[in-house]
N, C-alpha and C positions, 0 to 999 in steps of 0.2 A: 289169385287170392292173396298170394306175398303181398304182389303191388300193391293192392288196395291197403291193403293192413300198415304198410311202411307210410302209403300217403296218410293213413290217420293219424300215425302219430307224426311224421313230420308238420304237417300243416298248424296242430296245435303249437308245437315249438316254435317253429318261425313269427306263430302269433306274439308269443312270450316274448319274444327276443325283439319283434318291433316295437311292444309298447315297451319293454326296460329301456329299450335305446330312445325313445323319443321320451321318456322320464327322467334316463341324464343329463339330456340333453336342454331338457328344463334349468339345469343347478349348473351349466356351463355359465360362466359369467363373459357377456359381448358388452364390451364399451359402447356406450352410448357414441351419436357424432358429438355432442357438447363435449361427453370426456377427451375423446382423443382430439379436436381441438384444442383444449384446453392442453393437452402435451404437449402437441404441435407446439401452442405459442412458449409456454416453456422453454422447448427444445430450441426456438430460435432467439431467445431470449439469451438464453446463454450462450448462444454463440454468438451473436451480437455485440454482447457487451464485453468481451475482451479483443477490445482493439484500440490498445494506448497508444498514445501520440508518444510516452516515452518508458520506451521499451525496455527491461533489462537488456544487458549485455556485457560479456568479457571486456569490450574498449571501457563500458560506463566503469566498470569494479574499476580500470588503470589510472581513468583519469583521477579517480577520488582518492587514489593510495598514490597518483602524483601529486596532490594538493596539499594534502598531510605532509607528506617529504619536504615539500618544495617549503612549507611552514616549519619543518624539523620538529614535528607533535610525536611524540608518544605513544605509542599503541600501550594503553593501560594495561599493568599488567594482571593488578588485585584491587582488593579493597584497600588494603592500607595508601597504595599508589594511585585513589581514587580520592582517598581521605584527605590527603593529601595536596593533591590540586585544587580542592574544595577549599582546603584551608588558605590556600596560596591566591582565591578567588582567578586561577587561571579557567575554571570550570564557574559557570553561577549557575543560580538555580532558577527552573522557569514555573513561571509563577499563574496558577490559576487565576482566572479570575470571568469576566462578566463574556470575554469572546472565546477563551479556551481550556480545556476539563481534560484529562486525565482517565487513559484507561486503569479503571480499577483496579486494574491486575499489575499495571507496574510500579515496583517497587519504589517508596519517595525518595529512597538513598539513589538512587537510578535517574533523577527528573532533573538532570541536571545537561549542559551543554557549552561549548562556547559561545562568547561573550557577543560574535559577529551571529551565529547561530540563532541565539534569543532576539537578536536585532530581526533576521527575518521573520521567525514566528510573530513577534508583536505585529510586524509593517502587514504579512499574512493575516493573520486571526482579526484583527482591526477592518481591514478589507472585506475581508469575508462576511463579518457582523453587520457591514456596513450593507453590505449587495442583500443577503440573506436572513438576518436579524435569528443568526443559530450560532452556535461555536464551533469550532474543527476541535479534531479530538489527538491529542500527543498519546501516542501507542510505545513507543520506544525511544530512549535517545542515548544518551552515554551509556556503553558496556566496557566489562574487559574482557581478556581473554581468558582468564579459566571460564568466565560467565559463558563467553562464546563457544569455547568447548564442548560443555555441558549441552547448549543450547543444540548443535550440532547432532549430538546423540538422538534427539527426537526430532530434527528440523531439518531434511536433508537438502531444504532449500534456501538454508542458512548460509552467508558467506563464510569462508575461510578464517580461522584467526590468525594466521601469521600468513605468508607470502604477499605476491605482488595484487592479489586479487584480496587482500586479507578484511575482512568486513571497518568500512571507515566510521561505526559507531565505536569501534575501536580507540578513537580519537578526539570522540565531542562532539564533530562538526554535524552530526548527522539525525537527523529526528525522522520516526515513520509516522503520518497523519493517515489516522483512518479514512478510508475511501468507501468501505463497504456501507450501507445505509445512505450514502449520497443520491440524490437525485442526475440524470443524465444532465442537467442545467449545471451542475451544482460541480461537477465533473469537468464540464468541458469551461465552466469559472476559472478551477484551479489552474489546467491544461493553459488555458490563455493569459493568464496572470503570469504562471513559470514562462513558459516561452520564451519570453525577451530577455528574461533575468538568465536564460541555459545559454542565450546567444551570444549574451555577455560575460557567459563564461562564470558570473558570479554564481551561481547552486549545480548542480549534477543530480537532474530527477530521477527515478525510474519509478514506475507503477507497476509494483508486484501482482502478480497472480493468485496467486495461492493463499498470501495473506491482506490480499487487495488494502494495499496503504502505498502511499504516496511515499516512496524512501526519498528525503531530499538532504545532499551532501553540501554543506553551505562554504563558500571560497572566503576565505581572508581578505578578500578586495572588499567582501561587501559592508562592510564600515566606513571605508571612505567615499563609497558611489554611495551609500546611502547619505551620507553627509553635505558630499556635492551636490546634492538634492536637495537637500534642507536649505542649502547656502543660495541655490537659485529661488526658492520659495517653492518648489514644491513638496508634497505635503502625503501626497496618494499615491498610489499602485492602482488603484480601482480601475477597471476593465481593461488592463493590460496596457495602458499607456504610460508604459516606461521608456525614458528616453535613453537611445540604443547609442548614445554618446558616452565614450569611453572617457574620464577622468584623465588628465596629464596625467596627474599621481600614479592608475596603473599602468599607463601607456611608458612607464621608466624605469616599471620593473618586470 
């Protein structure tokens, strides 16, 4: 008589208990296969797309803080010692216009570089307009070092402002062009445009990560290898046919 009585009321419970569980089971949310496709291609999107041909690295920081040296530049130290160089036009200023724009966010007391420096942005941004008919975007170029300090506090991917690795916008020679919003065509442009110009030792690229821009360190050579260029009648960078002939002039220093 127990059993019977135990099975009546068990039987109604277990009822209870399958339809609540197949009622949650309703408001469980299962990815469609479209969704999780859709991650998939995300998930290998990103990891695809970091794989620069020029890589940070501790030798890239030495070589650009021996270019600086080898030139006897200054690692800026303030504003007044920024003001300074401005006035002295050892620093010029780089100038927007129809191939190249300005991140909003940097500072115009900031949009400044050397003089061999703005020679490759024009010969760059001119190029680029040419292939692409859009502008490359200047993110950052001359700092100092309290600026870099500062910057350090929320940038842990930020160079150094003093030692041998110490950040070479430090100095002028250095601009970061945005890379983020590029197309893979438009990327692997820039990648083959620099190439010959790192072989020749005139610019020190790297393609950062994290703030995906084109950090490029420009060499004091490249005033006169641009000039030896002009003197033979060439005129372009466009699709990377730059001639990998060194100048006398630098080959004697």
């Amino acid at each position: 008589m127990k059993s019977t009585t135990k099975r009546r009321v068990l039987l109604p419970l277990l009822l209870v208990l399958v339809i609540c569980g197949q009622s949650l089971g309703l408001h469980q949310y299962v990815p469609s296969r479209r969704a999780r496709r859709a991650t998939l291609r995300r998930t290998h999107v990103r990891r695809m797309r970091w794989n620069p041909v020029f890589r940070p690295s501790h030798d890239s920081l030495l070589r650009q803080n021996e270019e600086i040296d080898r030139l006897a530049l200054p690692r800026i130290q303030d504003d007044a010692e920024l003001e300074q160089l401005k006035a002295d036009e050892e620093l010029v200023p780089i100038v927007a216009g129809q191939t190249l724009r300005f991140d909003p966010r940097l500072d115009p007391d900031r949009r400044y570089c050397r003089p061999w420096t703005r020679e490759f942005l024009d010969d760059l941004s001119e190029a680029y307009y040419k292939q692409f008919h859009t502008q490359i975007q200047v993110n950052s170029a001359v700092r100092t070092v309290k600026g870099q300090k500062k910057l350090r506090r929320h940038n842990r991917n930020a160079a150094p402002e003093k030692g041998e690795t110490a950040s070479s916008h430090l100095a002028g020679i250095t601009v970061d062009i945005q890379r983020r919003g590029m197309s893979r065509e438009q990327v692997k442009w820039m990648e083959n445009y620099m190439m010959p110009l790192k072989a020749l030792a005139l610019i020190e690229p790297e393609e950062e990560r994290h703030q995906w821009v084109f950090h490029v360190a420009v060499s004091g050579h490249y005033t006169d290898w641009r000039e030896s260029r002009m003197l033979a009648g060439e005129t372009s960078n466009e699709d990377a046919t730059v001639s990998r002939e060194i100048p006398a002039s630098l080959e004697q220093q």
